[in-house]
N, C-alpha and C positions, 0 to 999 in steps of 0.2 A: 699415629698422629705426629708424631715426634719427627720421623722419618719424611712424611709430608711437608713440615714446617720446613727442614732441611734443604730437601731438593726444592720447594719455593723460592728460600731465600738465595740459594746457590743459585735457582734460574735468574732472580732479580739481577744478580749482582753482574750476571754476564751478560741479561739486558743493558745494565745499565753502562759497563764497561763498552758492550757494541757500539751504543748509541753514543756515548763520548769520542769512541775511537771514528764514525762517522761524522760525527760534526765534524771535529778537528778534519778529515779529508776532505770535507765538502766546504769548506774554508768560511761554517759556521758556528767556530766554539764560542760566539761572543755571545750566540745564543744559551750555553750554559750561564754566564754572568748574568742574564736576564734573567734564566730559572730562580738561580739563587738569590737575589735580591728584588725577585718579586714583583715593584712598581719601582718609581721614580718617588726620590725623596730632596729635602730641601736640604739635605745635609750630605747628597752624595759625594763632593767635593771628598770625603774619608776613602773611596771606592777607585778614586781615579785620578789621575796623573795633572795637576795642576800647573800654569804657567801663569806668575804673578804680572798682576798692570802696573806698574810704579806709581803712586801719587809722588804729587812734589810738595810744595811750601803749603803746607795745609790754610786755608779759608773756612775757619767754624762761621753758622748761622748765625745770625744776630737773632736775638731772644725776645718775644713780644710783648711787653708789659702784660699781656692779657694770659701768657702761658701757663696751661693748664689748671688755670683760673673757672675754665666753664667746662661745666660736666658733660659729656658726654650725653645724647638721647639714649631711651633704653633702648628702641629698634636697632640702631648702629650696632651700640655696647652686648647686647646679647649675639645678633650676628657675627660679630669678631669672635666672640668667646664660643659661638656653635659649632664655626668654621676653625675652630684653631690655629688663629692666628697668633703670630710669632712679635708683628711689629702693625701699629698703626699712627701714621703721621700728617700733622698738615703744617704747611706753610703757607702764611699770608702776607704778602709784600715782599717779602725777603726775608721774614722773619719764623723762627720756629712758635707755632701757636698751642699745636696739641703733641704730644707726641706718649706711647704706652707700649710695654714690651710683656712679654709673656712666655710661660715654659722655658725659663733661664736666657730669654735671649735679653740684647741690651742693644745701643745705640751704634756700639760696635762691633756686634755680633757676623758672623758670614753668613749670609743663606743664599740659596737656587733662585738666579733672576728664572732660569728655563725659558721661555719666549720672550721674555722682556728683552734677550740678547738680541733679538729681529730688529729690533728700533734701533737698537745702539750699531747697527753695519748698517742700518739705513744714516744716520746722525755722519757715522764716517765717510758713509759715499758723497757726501755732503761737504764734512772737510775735504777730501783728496780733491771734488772738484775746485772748491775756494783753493785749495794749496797749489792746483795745476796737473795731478797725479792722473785725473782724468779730465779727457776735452768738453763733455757733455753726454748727457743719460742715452743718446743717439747711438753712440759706439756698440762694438757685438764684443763679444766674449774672446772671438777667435784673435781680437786688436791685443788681446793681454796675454790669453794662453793659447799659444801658437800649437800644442798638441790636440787640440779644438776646432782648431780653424776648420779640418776640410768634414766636421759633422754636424749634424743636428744642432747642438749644444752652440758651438762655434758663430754660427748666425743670431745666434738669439741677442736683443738689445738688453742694455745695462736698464732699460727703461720698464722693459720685461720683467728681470728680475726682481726691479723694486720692487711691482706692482702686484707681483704673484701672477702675473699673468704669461709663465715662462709655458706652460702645457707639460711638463717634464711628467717622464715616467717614475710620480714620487707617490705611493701611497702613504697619507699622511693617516694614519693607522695608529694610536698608541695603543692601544689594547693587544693588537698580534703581535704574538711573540717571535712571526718569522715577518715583519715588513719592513722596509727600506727606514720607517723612520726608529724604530727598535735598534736595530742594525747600528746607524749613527749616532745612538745614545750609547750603547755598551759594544760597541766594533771597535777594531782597532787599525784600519785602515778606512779614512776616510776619502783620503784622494781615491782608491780604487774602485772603491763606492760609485763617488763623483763620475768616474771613469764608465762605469757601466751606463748612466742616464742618459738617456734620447730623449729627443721632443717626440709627442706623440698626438699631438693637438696641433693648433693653431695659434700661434703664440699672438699678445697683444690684445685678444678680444675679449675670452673672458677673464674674470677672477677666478682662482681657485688656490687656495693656501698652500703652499707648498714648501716644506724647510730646505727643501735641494734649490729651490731658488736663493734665498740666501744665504747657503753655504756656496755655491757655484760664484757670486755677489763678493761673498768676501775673499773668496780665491782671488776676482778678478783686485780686488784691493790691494791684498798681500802683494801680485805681482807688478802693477801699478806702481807698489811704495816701495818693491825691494826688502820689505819688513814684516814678520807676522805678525796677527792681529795684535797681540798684547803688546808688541813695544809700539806699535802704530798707536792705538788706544792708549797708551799713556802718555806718549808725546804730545798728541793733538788733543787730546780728549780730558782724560782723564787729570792731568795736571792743572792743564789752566783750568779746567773747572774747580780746582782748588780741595778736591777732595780732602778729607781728613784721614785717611785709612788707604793700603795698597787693597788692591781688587785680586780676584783668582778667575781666571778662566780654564777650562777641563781642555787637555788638549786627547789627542785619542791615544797615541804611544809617546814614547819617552822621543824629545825632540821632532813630535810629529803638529800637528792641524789643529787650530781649536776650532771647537762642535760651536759652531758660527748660529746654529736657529735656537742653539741655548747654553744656559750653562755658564753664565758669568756669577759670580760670586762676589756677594758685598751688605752691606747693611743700610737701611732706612733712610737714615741723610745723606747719607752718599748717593744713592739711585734718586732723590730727588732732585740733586744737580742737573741730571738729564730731562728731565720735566723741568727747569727752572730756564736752561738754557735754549728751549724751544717757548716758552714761553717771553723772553726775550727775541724773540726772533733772530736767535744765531749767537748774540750779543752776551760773553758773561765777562764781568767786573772791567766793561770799558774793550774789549777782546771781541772782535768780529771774527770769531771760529768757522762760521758757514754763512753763505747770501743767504737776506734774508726771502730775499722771493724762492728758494731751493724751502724753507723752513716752511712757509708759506702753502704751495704747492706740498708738501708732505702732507699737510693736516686738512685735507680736500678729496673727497674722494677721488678715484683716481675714475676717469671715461671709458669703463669696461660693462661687462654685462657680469651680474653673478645671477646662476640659475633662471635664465633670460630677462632678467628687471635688471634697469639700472644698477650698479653697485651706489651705494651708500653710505660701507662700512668700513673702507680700507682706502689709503693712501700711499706713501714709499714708507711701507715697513711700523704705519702707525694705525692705532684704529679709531675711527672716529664715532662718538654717540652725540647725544643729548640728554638732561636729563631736566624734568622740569622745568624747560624753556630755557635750558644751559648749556652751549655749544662744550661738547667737551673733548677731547683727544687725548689717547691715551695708549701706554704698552700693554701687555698684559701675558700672564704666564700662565701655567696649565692647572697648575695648582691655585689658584687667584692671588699672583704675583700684578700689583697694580700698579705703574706712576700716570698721577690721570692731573691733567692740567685744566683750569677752567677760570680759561682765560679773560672772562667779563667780572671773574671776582678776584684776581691776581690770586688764584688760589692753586698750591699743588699736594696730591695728596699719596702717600703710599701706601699702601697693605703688602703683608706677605704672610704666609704664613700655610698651612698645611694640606687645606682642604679649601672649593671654591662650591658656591651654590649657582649652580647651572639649572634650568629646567628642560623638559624633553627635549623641544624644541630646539636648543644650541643655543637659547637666548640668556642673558647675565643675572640673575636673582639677586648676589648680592651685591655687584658694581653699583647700581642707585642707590643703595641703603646709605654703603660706606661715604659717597657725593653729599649724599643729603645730610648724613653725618656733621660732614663739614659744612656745608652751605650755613646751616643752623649756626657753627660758632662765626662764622665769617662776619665779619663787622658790616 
């Protein structure tokens, strides 16, 4: 028996040394980093190579006489706590109304925007057009990255890329541990990535979500500004919006790419900045950051087909619902990372936090609750 255990363990471990020593040759050891850390978490910022946004002259929220004066509903309040949520907040006028923190986090706590970064390189395509950096969403890929020009990729419009409607060979996969979007969460070469995608569709027509559109998106940015995401984003972005606290962005290696469809890092009033200044229509504290007809057209769906109906539900890199007769637009992250605007009650709201309630379907469970949550204190 003894003997058995032995040559068992001995066979394991030359399995396992094989299969190491093949990934590394087949130029997938990023896939070991995914064995070992399992899923995605809101605290992975500990795992990987971070590149800070600078805030500047900090802008704290002005405080609402009525702040956290009114209880919470128990439907909200139990879904936050079922869902393990980290942060729950609203703002109403400009003012903080509710705001609650959970499992050690605080007001300036870090956690994982994950998809909520998609809006923020949509927000920046937005600056760079207002600043000049780009002529109009008309332009193709190959006008910025000229190793692009003579392929697939190279043709595709910046209009494309907002929209999701690029057709890239991107399986948006989080569950396989060998697909393109795995890859770009724990890889460490994201340009070569980039590099291997072709069009494989028909760009323009339908929707289909795709994170290699807005990473390809904010490549074209970077080259555009001369600057990478994070100091572009705190120039334009993140300063004049007055943040209180610097940001983290995950870049893939030391001195390399930040993971552009997620991966930004920061805390509750600060992500509500980005929801307050699309709710102003481009406009924060007197500061015209982006046209507002660009803010406008964001939060519209965008004239494509998703699964042959109309699309509905998607704009430049924002997503649009309703909820109880309340137009609302919104980021949103994988894990139900929220900033959700509802713009008939000057209202903005965040969640973040561990876990999201999905049902089969791919339709939102708890996005309405936490709305109504709010609707309920909203004056």
């Amino acid at each position: 028996m003894k003997k058995a255990l032995k040559y068992f363990a001995g066979s394991l471990i030359v399995f396992i040394a094989l299969a190491v020593i093949g990934l590394y040759a087949t130029g997938k050891a990023w896939v070991i980093k995914a064995l070992v850390y399992n899923y995605v978490n809101i605290d992975d910022n500990d795992i990987f190579i971070q590149r800070k946004v600078e805030n500047g002259t900090p802008r704290p929220w002005a405080v609402s006489a009525h702040y956290n004066k009114i209880p919470l509903d128990t439907a909200t309040a139990n879904e936050l706590v079922r869902e393990r949520s980290v942060a729950y907040l609203i703002i109403q006028n400009d003012s903080l109304l509710y705001e609650a923190y959970w499992d050690g986090y605080s007001d300036s706590s870090l956690s994982n925007s994950f998809s909520m970064s998609k809006s923020v390189i949509g927000v920046l395509t937005g600056i760079a057009l207002k600043q000049g950096y780009i002529k109009n969403l008309e332009q193709t890929v190959g006008e910025f990255i000229p190793e692009y020009k003579d392929n697939s990729k190279g043709k595709l419009t910046l209009r494309q890329l907002i929209t999701m409607s690029a057709a890239l060979s991107w399986d948006e996969a989080y569950s396989s541990l060998f697909s393109v979007t795995t890859e770009a969460y724990y890889g460490k070469d994201l340009k070569g990535l980039m590099d291997r995608l072709e069009v494989v569709g028909v760009p323009g027509k339908n929707y289909y979500y795709q994170g290699g559109a807005t990473q390809l998106l904010a490549m074209v940015i970077m080259r555009a500004t001369g600057k990478n995401l994070s100091e572009y984003c705190a120039a334009s972005l993140w300063q004049p919006l007055g943040a209180e606290h610097p940001a983290e962005w995950t870049i893939d290696k030391d001195g390399g790419m930040e993971k552009a469809s997620c991966c930004i890092y920061s805390n509750a009033r600060d992500f509500a900045r980005i929801g307050a200044l699309y709710l102003h229509l481009g406009n924060m504290y007197g500061q015209q950051l982006l046209d507002t007809s660009f803010v406008q057209q964001s939060v519209v769906p965008a004239p494509l087909l998703d699964e042959g109906k109309p699309n509905t539900e998607y704009g430049y890199q924002w997503w649009i619902s309703e909820v109880d007769g309340n137009k609302i637009f919104y980021c949103r992250g994988i894990l139900g990372q929220y900033i959700v605007v509802v713009p008939s009650k000057n209202l903005i709201i965040v969640r973040l936090g561990h876990h999201r309630n999905q049902a089969a379907d791919g339709s939102l469970i708890d996005l309405p609750l936490y709305v109504r949550g709010a609707l309920k204190m909203a004056s």
